[in-house]
C-alpha positions in Angstrom: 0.0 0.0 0.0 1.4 3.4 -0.6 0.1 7.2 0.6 0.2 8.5 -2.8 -1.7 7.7 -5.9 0.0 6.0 -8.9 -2.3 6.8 -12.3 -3.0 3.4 -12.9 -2.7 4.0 -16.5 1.3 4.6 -16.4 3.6 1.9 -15.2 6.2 3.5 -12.8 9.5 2.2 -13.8 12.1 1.2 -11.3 14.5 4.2 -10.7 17.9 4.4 -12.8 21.4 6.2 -12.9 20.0 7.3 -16.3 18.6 11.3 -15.9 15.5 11.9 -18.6 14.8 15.4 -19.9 14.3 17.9 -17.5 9.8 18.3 -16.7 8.3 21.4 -17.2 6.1 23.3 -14.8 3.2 21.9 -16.4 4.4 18.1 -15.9 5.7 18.8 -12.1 2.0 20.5 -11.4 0.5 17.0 -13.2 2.6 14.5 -11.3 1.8 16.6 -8.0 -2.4 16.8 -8.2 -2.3 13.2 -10.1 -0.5 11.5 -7.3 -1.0 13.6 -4.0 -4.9 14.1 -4.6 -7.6 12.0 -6.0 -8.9 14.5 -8.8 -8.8 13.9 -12.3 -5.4 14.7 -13.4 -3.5 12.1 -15.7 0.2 12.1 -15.2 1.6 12.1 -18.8 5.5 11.4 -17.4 6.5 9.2 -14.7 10.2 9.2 -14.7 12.6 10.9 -12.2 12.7 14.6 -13.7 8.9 14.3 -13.5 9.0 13.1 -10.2 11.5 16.0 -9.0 9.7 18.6 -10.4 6.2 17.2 -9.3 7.3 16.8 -5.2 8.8 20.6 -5.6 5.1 21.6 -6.9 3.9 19.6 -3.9 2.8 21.8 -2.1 0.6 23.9 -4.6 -1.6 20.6 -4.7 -1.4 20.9 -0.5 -2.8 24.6 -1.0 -5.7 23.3 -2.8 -6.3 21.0 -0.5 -6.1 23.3 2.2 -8.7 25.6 0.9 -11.1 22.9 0.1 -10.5 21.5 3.6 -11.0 25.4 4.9 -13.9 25.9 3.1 -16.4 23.3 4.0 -15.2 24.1 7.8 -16.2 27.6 7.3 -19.5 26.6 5.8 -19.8 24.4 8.2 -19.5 26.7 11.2 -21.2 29.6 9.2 -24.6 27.0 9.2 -24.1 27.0 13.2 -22.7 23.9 13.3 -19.7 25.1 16.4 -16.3 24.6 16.0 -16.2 20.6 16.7 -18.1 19.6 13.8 -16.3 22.8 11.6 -13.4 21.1 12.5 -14.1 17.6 12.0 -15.5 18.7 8.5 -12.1 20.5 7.8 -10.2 16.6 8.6 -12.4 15.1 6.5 -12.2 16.7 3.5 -8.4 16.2 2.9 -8.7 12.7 3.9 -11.7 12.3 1.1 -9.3 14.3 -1.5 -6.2 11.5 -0.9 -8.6 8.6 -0.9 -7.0 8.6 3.1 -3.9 7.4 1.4 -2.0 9.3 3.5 -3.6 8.4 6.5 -3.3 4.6 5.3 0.8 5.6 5.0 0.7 6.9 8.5 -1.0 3.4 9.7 1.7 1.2 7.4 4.3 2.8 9.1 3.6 2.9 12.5 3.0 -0.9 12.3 6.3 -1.1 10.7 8.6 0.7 12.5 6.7 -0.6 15.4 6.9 -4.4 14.7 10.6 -4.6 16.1 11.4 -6.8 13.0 14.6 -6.0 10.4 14.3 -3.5 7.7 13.3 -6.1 5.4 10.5 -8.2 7.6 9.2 -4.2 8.5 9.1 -3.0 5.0 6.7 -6.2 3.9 4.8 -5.8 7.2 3.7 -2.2 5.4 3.3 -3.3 2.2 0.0 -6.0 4.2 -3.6 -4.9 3.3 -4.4 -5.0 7.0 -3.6 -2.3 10.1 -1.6 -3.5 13.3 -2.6 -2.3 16.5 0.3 0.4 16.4 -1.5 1.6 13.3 -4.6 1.8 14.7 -3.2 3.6 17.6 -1.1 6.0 16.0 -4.4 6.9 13.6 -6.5 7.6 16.2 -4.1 9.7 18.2 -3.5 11.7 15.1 -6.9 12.1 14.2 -8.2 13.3 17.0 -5.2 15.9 17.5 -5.9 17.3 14.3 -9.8 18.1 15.4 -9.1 19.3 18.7 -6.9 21.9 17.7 -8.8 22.9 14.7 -11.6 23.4 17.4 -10.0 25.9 19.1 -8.7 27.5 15.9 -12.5 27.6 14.9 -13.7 28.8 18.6 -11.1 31.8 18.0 -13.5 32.2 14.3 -13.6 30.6 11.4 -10.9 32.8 10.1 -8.1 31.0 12.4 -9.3 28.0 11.4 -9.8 28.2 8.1 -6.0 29.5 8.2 -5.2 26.7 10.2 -6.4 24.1 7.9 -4.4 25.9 4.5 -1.0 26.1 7.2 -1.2 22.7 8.1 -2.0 21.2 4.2 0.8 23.2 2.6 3.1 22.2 5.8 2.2 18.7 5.2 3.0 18.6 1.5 6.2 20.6 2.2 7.2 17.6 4.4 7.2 15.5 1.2 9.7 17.9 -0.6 12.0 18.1 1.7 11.9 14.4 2.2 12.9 14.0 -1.5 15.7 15.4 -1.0 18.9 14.5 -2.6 20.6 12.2 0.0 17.9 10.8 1.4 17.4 7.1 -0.1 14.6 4.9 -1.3 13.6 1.9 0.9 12.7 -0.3 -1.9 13.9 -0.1 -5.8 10.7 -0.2 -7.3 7.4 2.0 -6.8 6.9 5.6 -5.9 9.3 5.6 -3.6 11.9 5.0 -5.7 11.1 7.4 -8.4 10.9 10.6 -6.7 12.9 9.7 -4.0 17.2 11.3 -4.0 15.6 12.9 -6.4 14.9 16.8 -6.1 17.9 19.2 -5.4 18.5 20.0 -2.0 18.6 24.0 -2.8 15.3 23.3 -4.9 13.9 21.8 -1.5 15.2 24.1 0.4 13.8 27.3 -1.8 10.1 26.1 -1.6 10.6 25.5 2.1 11.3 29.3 2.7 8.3 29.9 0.8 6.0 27.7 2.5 7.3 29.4 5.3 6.7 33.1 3.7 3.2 32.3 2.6 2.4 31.3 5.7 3.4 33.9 7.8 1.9 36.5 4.9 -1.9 34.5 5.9 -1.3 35.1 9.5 -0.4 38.6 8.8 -4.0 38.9 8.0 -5.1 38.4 11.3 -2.1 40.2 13.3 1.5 40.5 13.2 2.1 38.3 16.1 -0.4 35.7 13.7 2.2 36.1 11.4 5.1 35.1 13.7 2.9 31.9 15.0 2.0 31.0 11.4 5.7 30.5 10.4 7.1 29.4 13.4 4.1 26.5 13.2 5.5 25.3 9.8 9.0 25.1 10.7 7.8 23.2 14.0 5.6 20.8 11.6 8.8 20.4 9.0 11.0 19.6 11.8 8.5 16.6 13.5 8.4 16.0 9.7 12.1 15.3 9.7 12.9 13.5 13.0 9.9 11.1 11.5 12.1 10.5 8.1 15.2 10.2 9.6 14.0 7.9 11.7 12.5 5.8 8.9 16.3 5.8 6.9 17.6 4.5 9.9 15.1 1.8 10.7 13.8 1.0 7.2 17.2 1.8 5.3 14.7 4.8 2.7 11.2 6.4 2.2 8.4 4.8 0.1 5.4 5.8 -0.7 3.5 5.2 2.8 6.6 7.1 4.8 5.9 10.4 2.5 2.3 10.1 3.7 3.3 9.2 7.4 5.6 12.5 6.8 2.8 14.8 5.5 0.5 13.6 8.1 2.8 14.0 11.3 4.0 17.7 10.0 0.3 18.5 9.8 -0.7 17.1 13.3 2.3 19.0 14.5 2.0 22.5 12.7 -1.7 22.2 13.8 -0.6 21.5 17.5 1.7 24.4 17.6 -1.5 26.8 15.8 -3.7 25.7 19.0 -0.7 26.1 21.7 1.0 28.9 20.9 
């Protein structure tokens, strides 16, 4: 199982020394909304240039998201429905927009760093259909994280939460650029993983980091300079839970794969959300 969708209609090839023709913004933008969401978008290249350029345009497909997500918890809370069900309306939306494929990565690798077994024994534990009880666990907890600080970013108005929900989306997404990185290994030689992972520059990662960073705090500076502060100092928080996660996962599983990028995105936006509703 993997947290990101492969167009069934494209066979990934396994990852070679070979480099293709560099992607275009169009082709990054398609490999980002065809994999990372569920809408209709047909990835017309699936090589490692495509991959690059489509995790650097990953967070424009966590923006959407965000907005969606936002949305519907603002409409939500505008019908008088209070800030618990705004919020759990906000969680649901991204997890309906990924198919809960990232959610599903999150499970897979709890159970597999979890199961105490070698690299090899946990990687096939994650590829299994089924969830482990440290899956289940590690769902639930993150779950109901996510809704209770979106609460009190919607009992604050539905401004902070809607804000909240587009921080923690492009966070999440920003998580799986970074973990792309050059230097940072696939787990396994064939899928997703393998494909986009070593694969984007580490300046490249790095640039669209600062700017996840400077859109962020430009949305809180709608609300307040201090907002502004807490917005950006949220993502970094979120990347950084983000990172300790993947290097933890190169250690223990020797790479990323598909279900570690949506573990990532998933922890950095349970933590950028936790640090909106603490700070």
């Amino acid at each position: 199982m993997t947290a990101v969708r492969e167009d069934p209609r494209v066979e990934p090839p396994a990852a070679t020394a070979d480099v293709p023709p560099r992607a275009t913004a169009a082709e990054g933008l398609r490999f980002a909304f065809g994999t990372l969401t569920v809408l209709p978008v047909r990835v017309e290249r699936w090589d490692r240039a495509a991959g690059a350029a489509g995790m650097l345009c990953a967070p424009a497909a966590g923006a959407v998201v965000g907005v969606a997500a936002g949305a519907l918890g603002a409409v939500v809370a505008w019908l008088g429905g209070g800030p618990l069900l705004a919020s759990v309306a906000t969680v649901a939306v991204p997890a309906a927009l990924t198919r809960g494929l990232h959610l599903d990565g999150l499970a897979d690798t709890a159970d597999g760093l979890g199961s105490g077994k070698p690299a090899e024994d946990a990687l096939r534990v994650m590829k299994q259909s089924d969830i482990g009880p440290f899956g289940v666990l590690t769902l639930v907890l993150a779950l109901l994280a996510q809704v209770a600080a979106l609460t009190d970013g919607y009992a604050r108005g539905w401004t902070h939460g809607v804000l909240a929900a587009v921080v923690a989306a492009l966070t999440g997404r920003a998580a799986m650029t970074l973990a792309c990185r050059r230097g940072v290994p696939p787990a396994r030689r064939d899928g997703l993983g393998a494909v986009v992972a070593d694969a984007v520059p580490r300046n490249a990662a790095a640039t669209v980091t600062a700017l996840v960073v400077v859109v962020a705090g430009a949305l809180g500076a709608t609300l307040s300079p201090g907002a502004a502060v807490h917005q950006a100092v949220a993502v970094l928080l979120g990347l950084t839970a983000a990172h300790l996660l993947c290097r933890r996962c190169v250690s223990r599983l020797g790479g990323v794969t598909g279900d570690v990028f949506g573990a990532l995105c998933e922890t950095a936006v349970t933590a950028a959300l936790l640090a909106l509703a603490l700070g």
